[in-house]
mmJSON file of the N, C-alpha and C atoms, coordinates in Angstrom:
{"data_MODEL":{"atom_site":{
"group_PDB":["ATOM","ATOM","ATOM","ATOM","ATOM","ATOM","ATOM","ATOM","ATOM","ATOM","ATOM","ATOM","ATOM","ATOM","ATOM","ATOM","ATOM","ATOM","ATOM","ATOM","ATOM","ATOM","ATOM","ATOM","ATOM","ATOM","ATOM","ATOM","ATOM","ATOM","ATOM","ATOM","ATOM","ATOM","ATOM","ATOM","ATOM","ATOM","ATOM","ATOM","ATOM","ATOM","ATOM","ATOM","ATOM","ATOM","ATOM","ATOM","ATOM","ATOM","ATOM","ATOM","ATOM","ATOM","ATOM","ATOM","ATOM","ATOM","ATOM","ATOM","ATOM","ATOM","ATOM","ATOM","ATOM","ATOM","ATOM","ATOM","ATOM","ATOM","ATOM","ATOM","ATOM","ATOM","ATOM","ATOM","ATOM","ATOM","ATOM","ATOM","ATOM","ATOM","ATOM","ATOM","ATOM","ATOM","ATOM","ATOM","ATOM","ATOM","ATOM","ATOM","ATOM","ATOM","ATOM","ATOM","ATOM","ATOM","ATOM","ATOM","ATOM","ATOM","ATOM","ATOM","ATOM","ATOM","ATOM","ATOM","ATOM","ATOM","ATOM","ATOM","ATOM","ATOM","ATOM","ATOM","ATOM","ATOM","ATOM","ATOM","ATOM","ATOM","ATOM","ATOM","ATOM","ATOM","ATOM","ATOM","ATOM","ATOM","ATOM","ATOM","ATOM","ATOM","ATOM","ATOM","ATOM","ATOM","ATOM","ATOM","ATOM","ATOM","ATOM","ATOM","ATOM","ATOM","ATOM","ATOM","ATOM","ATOM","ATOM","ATOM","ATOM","ATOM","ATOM","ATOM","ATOM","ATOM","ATOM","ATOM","ATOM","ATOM","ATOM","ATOM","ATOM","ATOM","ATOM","ATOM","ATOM","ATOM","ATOM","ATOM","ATOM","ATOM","ATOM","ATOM","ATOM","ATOM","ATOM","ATOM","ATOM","ATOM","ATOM","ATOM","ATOM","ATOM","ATOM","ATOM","ATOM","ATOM","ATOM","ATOM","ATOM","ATOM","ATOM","ATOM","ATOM","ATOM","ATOM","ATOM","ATOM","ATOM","ATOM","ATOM","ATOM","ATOM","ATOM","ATOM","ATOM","ATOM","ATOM","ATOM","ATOM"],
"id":[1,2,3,4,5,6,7,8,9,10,11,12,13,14,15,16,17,18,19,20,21,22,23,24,25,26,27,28,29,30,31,32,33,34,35,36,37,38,39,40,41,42,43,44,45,46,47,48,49,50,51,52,53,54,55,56,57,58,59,60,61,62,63,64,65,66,67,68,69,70,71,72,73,74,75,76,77,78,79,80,81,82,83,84,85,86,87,88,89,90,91,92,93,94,95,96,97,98,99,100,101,102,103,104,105,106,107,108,109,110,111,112,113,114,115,116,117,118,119,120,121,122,123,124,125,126,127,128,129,130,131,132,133,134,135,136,137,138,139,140,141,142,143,144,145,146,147,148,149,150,151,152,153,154,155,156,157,158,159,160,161,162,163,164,165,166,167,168,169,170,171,172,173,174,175,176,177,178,179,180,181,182,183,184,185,186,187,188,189,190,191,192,193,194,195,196,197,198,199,200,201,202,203,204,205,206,207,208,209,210,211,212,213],
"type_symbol":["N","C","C","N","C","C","N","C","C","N","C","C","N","C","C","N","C","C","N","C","C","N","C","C","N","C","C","N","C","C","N","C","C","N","C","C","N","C","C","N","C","C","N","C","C","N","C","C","N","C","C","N","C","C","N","C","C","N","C","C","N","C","C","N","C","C","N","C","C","N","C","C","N","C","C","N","C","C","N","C","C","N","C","C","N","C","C","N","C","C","N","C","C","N","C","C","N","C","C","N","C","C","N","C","C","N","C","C","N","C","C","N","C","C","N","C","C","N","C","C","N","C","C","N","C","C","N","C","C","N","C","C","N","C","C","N","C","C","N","C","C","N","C","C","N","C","C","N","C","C","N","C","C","N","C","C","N","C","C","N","C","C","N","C","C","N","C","C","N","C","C","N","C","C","N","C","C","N","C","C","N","C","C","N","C","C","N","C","C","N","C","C","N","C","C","N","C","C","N","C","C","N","C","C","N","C","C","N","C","C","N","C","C"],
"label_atom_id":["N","CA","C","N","CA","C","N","CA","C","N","CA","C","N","CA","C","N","CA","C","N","CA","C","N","CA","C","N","CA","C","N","CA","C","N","CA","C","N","CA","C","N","CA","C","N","CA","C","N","CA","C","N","CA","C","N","CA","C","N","CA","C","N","CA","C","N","CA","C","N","CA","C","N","CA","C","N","CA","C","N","CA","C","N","CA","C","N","CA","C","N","CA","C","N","CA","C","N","CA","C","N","CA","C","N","CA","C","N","CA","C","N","CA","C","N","CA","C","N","CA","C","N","CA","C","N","CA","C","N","CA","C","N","CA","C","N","CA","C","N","CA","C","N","CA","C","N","CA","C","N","CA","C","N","CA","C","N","CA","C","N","CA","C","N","CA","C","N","CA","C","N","CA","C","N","CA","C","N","CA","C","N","CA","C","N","CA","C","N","CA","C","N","CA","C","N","CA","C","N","CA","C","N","CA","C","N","CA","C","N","CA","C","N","CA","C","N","CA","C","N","CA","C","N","CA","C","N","CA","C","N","CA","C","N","CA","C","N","CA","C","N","CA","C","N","CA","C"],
"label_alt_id":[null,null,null,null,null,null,null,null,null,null,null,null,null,null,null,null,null,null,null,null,null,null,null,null,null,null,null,null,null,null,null,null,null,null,null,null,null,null,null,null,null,null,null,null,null,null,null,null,null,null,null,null,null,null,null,null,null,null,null,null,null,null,null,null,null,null,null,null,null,null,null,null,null,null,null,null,null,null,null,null,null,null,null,null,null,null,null,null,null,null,null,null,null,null,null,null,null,null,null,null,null,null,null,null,null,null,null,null,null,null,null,null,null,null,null,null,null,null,null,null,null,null,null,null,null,null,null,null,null,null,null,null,null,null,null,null,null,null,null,null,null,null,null,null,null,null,null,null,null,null,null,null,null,null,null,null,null,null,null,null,null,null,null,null,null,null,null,null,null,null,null,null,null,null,null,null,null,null,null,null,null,null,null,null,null,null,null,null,null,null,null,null,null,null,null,null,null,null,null,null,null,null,null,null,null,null,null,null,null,null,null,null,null],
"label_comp_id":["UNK","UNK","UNK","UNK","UNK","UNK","UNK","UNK","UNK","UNK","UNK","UNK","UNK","UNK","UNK","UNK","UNK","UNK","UNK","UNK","UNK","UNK","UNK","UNK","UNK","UNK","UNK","UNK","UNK","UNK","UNK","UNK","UNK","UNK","UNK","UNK","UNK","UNK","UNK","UNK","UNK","UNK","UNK","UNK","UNK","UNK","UNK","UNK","UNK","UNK","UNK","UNK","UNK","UNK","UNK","UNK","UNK","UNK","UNK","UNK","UNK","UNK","UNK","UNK","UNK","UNK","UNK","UNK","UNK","UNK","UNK","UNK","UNK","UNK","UNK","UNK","UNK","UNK","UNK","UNK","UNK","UNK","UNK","UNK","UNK","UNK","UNK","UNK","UNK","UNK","UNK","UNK","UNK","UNK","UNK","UNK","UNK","UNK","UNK","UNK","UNK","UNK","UNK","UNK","UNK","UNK","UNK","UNK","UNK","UNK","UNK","UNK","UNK","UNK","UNK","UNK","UNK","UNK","UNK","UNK","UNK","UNK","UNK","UNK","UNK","UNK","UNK","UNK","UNK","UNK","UNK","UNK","UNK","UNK","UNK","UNK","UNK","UNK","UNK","UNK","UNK","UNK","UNK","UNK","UNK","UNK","UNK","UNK","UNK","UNK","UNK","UNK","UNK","UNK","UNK","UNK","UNK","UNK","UNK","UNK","UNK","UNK","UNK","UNK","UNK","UNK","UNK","UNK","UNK","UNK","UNK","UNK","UNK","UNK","UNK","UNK","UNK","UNK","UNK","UNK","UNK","UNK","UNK","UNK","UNK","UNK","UNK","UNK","UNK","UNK","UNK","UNK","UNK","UNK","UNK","UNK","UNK","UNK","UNK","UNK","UNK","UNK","UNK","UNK","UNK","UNK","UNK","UNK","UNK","UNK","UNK","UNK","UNK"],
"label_asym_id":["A","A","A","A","A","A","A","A","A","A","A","A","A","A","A","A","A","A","A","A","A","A","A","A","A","A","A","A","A","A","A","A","A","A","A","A","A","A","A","A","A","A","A","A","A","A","A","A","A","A","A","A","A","A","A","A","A","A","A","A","A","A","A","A","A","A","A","A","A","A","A","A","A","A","A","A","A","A","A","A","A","A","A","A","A","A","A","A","A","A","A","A","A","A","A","A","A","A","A","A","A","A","A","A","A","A","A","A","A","A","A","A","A","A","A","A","A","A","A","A","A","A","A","A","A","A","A","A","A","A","A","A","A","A","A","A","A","A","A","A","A","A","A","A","A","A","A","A","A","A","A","A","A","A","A","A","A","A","A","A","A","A","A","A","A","A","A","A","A","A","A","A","A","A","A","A","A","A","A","A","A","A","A","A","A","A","A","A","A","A","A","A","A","A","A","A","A","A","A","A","A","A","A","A","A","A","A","A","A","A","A","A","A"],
"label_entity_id":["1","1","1","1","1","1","1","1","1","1","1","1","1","1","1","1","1","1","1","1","1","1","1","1","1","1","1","1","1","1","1","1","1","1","1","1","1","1","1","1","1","1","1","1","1","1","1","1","1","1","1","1","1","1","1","1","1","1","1","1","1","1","1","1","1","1","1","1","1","1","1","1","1","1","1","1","1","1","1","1","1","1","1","1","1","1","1","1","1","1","1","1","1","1","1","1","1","1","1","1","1","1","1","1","1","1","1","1","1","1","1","1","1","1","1","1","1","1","1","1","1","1","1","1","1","1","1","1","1","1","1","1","1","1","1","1","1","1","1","1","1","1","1","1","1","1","1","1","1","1","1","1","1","1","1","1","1","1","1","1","1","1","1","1","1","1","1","1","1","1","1","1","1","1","1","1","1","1","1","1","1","1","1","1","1","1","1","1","1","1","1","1","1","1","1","1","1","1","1","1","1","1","1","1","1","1","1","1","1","1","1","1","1"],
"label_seq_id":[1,1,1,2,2,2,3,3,3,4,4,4,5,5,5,6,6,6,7,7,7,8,8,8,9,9,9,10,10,10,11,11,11,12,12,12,13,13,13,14,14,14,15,15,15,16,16,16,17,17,17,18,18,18,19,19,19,20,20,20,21,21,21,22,22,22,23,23,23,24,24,24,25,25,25,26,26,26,27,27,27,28,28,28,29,29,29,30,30,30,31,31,31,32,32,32,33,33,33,34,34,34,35,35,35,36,36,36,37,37,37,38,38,38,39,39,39,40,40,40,41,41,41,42,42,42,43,43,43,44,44,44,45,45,45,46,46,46,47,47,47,48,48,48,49,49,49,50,50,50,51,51,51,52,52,52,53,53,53,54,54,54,55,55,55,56,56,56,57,57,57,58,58,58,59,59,59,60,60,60,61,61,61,62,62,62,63,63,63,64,64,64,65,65,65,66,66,66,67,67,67,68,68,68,69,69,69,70,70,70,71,71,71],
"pdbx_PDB_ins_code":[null,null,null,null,null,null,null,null,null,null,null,null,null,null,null,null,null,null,null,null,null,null,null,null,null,null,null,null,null,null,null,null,null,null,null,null,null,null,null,null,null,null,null,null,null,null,null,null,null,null,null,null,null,null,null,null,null,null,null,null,null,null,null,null,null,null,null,null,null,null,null,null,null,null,null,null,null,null,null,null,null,null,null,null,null,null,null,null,null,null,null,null,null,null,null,null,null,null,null,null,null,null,null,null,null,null,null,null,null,null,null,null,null,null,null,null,null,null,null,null,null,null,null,null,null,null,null,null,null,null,null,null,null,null,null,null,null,null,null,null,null,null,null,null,null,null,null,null,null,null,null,null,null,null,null,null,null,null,null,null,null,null,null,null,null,null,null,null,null,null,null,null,null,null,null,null,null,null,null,null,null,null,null,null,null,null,null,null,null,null,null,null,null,null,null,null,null,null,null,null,null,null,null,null,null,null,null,null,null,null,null,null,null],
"Cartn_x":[109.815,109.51,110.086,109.378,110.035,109.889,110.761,110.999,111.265,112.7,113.269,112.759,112.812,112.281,113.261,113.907,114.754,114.25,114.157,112.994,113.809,114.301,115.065,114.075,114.251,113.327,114.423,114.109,114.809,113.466,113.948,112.754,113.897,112.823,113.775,112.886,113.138,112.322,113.476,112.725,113.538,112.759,113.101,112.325,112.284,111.39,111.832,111.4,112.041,111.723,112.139,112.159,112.615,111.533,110.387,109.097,109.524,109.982,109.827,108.95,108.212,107.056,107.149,107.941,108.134,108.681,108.603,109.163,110.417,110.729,112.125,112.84,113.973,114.912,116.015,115.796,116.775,116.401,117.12,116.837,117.341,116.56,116.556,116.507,117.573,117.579,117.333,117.172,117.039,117.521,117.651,117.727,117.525,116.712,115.832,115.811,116.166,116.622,115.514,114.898,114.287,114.546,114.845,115.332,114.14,113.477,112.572,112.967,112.917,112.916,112.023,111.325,110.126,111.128,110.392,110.766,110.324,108.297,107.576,106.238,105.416,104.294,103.582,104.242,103.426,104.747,105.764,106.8,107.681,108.114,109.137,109.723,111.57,112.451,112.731,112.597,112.316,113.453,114.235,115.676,115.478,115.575,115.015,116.545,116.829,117.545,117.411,117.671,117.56,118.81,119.039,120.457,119.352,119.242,119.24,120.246,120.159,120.972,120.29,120.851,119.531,120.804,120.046,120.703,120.618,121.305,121.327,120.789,121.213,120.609,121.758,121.617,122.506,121.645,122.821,122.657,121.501,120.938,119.817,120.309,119.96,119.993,119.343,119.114,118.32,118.489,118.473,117.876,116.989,116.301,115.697,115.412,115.051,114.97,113.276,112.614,111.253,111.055,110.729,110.434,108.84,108.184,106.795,106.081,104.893,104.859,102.818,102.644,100.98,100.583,99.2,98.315,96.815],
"Cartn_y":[94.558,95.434,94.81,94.494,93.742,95.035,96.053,96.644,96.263,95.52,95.267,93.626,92.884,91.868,91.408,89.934,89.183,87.689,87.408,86.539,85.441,84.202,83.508,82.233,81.957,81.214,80.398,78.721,77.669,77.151,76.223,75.711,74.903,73.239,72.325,71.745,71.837,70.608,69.715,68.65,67.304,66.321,66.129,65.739,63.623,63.582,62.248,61.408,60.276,60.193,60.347,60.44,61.444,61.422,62.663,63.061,64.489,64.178,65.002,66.517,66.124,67.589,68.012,67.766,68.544,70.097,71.259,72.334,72.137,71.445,71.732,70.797,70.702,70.42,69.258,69.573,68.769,69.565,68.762,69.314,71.068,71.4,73.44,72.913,74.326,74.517,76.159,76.509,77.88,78.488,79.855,80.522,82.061,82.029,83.427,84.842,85.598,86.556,87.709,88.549,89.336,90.344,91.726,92.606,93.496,94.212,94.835,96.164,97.124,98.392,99.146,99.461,100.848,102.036,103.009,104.512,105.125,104.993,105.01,104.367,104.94,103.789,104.172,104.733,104.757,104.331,104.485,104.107,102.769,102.106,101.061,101.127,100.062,100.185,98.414,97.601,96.575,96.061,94.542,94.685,92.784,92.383,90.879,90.706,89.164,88.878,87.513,86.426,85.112,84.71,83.243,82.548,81.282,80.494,79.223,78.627,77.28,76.851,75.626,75.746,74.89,73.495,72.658,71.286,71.286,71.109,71.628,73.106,73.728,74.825,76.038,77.437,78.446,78.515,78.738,79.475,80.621,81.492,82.337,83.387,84.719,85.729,86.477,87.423,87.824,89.081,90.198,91.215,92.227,93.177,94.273,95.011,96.287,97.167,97.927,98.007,98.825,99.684,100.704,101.577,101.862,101.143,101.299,102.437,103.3,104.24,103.915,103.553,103.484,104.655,104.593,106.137,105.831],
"Cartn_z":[96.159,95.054,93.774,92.709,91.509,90.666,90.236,89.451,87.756,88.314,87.138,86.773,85.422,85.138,84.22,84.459,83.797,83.665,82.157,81.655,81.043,81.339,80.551,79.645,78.819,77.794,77.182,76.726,76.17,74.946,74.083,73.606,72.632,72.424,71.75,70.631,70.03,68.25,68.285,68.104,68.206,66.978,65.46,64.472,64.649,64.138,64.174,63.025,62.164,60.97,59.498,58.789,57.677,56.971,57.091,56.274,55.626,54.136,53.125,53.616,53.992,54.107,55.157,56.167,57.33,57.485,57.707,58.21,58.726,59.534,60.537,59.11,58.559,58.908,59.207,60.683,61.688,63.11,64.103,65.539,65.386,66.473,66.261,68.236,68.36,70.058,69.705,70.797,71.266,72.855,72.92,74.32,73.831,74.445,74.415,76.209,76.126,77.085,76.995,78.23,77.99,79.377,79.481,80.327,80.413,81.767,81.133,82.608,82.368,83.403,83.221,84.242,84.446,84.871,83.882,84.03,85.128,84.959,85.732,85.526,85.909,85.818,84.487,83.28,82.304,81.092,81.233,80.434,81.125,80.246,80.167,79.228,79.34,78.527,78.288,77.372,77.384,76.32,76.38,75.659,75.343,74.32,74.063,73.073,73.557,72.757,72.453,71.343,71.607,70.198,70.309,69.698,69.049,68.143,67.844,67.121,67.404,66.596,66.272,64.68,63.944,63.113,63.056,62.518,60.827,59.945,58.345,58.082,58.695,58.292,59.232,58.818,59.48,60.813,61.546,63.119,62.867,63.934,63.895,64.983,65.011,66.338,65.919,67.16,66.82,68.388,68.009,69.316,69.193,69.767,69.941,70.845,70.853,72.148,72.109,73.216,72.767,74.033,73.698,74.363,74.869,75.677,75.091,76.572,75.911,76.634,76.863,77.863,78.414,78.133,77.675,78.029,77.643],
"occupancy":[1.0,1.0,1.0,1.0,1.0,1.0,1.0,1.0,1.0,1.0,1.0,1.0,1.0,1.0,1.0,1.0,1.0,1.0,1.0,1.0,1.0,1.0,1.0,1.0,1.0,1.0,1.0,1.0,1.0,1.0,1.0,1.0,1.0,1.0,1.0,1.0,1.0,1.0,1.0,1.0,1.0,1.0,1.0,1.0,1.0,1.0,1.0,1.0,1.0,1.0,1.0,1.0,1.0,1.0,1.0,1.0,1.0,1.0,1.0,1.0,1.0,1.0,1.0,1.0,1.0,1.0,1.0,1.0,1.0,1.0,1.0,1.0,1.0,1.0,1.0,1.0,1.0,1.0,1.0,1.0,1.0,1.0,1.0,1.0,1.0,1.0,1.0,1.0,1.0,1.0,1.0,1.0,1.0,1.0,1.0,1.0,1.0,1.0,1.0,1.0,1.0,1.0,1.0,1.0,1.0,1.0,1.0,1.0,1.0,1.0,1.0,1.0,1.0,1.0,1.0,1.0,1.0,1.0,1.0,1.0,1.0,1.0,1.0,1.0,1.0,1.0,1.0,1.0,1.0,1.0,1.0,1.0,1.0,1.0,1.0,1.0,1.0,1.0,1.0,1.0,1.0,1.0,1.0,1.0,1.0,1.0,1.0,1.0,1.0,1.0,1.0,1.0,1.0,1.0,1.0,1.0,1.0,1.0,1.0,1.0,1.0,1.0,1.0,1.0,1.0,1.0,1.0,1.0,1.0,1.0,1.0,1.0,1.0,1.0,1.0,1.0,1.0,1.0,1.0,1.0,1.0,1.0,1.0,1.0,1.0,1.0,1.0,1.0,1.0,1.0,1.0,1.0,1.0,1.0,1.0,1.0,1.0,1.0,1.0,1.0,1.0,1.0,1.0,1.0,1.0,1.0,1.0,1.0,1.0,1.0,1.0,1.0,1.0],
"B_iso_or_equiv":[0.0,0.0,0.0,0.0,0.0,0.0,0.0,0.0,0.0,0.0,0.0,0.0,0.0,0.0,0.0,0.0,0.0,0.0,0.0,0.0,0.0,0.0,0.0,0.0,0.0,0.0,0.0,0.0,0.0,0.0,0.0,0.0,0.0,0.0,0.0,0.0,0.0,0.0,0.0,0.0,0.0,0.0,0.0,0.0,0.0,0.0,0.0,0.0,0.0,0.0,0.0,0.0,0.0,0.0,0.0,0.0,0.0,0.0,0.0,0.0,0.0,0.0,0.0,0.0,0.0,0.0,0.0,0.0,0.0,0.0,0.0,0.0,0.0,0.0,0.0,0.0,0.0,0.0,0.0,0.0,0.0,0.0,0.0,0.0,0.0,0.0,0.0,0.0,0.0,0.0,0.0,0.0,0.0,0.0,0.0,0.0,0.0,0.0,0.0,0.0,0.0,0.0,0.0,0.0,0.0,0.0,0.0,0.0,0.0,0.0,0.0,0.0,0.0,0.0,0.0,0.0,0.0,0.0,0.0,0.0,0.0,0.0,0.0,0.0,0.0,0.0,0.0,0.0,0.0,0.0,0.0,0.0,0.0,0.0,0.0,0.0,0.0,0.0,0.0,0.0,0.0,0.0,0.0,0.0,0.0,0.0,0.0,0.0,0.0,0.0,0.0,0.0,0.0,0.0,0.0,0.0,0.0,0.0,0.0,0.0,0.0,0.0,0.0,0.0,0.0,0.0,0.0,0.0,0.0,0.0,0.0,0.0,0.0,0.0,0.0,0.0,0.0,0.0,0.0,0.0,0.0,0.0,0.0,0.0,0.0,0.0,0.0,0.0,0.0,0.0,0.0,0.0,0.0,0.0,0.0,0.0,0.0,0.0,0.0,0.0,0.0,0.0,0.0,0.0,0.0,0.0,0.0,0.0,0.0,0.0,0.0,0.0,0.0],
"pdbx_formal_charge":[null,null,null,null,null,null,null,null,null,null,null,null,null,null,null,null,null,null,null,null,null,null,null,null,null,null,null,null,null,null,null,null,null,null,null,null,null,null,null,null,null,null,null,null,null,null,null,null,null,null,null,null,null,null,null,null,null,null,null,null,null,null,null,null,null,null,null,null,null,null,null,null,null,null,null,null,null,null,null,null,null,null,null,null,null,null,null,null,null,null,null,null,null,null,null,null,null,null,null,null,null,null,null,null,null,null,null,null,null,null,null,null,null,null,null,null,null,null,null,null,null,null,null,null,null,null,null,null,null,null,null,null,null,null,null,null,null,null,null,null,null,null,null,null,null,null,null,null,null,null,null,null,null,null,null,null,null,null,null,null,null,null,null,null,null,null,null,null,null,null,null,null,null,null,null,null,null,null,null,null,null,null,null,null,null,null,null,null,null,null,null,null,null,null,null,null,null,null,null,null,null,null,null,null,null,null,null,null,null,null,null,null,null],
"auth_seq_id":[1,1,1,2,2,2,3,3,3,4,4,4,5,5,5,6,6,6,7,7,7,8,8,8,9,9,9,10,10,10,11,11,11,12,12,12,13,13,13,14,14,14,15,15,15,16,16,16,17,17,17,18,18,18,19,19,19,20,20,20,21,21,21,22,22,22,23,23,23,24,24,24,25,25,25,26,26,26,27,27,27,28,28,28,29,29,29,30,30,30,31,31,31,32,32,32,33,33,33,34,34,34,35,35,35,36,36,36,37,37,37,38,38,38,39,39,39,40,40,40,41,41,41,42,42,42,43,43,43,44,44,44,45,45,45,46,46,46,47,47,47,48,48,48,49,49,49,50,50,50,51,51,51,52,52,52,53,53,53,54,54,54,55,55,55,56,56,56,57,57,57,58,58,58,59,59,59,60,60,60,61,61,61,62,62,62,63,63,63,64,64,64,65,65,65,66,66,66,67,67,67,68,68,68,69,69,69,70,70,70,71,71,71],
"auth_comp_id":["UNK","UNK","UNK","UNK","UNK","UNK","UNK","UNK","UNK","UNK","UNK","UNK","UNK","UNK","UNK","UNK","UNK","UNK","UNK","UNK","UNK","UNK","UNK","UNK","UNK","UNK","UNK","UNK","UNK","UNK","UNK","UNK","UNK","UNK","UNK","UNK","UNK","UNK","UNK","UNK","UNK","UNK","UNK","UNK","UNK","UNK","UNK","UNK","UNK","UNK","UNK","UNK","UNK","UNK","UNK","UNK","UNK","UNK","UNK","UNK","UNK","UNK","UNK","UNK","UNK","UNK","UNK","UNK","UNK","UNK","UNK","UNK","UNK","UNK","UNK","UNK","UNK","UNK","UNK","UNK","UNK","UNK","UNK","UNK","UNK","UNK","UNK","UNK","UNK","UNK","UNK","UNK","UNK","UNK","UNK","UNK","UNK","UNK","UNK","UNK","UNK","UNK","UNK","UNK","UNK","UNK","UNK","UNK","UNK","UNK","UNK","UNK","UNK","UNK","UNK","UNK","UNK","UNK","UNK","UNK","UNK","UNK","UNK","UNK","UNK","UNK","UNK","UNK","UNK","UNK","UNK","UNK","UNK","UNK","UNK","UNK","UNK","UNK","UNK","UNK","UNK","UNK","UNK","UNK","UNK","UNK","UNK","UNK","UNK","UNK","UNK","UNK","UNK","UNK","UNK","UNK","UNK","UNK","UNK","UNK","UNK","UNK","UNK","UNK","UNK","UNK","UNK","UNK","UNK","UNK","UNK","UNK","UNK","UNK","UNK","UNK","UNK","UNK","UNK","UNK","UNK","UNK","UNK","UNK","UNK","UNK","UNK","UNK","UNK","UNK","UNK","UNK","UNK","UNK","UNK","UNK","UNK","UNK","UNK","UNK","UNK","UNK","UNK","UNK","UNK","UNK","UNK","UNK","UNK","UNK","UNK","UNK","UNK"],
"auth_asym_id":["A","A","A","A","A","A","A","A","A","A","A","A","A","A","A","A","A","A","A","A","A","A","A","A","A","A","A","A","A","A","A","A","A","A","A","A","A","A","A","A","A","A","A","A","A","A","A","A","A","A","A","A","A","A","A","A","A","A","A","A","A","A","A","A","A","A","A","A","A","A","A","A","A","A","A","A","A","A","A","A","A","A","A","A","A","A","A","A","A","A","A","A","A","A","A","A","A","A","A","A","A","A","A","A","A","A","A","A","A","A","A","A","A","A","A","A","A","A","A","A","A","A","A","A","A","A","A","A","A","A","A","A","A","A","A","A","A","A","A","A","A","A","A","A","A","A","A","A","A","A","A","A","A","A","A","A","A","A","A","A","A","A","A","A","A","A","A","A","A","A","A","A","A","A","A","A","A","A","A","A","A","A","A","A","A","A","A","A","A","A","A","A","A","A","A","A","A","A","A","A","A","A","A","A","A","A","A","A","A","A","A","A","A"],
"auth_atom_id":["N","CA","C","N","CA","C","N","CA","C","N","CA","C","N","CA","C","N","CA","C","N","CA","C","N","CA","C","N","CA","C","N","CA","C","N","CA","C","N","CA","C","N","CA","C","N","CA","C","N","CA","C","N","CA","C","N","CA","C","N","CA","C","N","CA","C","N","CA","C","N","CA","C","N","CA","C","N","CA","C","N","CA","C","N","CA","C","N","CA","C","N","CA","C","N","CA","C","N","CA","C","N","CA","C","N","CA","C","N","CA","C","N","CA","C","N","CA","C","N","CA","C","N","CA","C","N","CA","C","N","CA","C","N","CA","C","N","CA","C","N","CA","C","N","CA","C","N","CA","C","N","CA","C","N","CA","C","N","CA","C","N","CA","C","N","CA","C","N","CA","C","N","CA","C","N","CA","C","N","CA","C","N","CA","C","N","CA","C","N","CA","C","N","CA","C","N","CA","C","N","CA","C","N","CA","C","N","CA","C","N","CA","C","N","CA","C","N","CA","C","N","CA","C","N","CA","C","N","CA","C","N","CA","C","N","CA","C","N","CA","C","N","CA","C","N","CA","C"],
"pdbx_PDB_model_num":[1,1,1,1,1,1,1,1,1,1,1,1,1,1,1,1,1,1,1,1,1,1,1,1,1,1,1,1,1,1,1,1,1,1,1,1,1,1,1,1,1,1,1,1,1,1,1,1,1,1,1,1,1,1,1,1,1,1,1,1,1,1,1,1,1,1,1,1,1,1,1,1,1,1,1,1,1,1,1,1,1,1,1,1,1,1,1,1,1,1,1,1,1,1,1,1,1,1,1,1,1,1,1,1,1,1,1,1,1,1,1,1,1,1,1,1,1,1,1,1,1,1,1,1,1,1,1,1,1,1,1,1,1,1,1,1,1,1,1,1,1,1,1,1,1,1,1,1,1,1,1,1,1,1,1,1,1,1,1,1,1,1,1,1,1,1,1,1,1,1,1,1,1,1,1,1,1,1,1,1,1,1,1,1,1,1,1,1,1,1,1,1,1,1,1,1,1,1,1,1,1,1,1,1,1,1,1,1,1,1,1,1,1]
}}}
């Protein structure tokens, strides 16, 4: 029976170069967390959290909670 759901997520940018017009930066890591519980079969309680950490630039976090209800 998989009720409950525990979701772990990573992700890496790795730049290479030095191009003026790029978005990133510098290297960016991540870890991303996701919790999810059924009430019943029309509600869930769902709980996300994730961390980066970014190269010239500030650290990042980030959490939230959702309640989401089927109908």
């Amino acid at each position: 029976n998989f009720d409950h759901q525990l979701i772990v997520e990573t992700a890496i940018v790795q730049v290479m170069g030095d191009d003026p017009d790029r978005n990133a930066l510098g290297n960016q890591y991540g870890v991303g967390m996701r919790y999810q519980i059924p009430i019943s079969n029309a509600t869930l309680i769902r709980a996300d959290a994730m961390y980066g950490w970014l190269d010239n630039s500030n650290n990042i976090s980030g959490a939230r909670i959702e309640f989401r209800w089927k109908f």
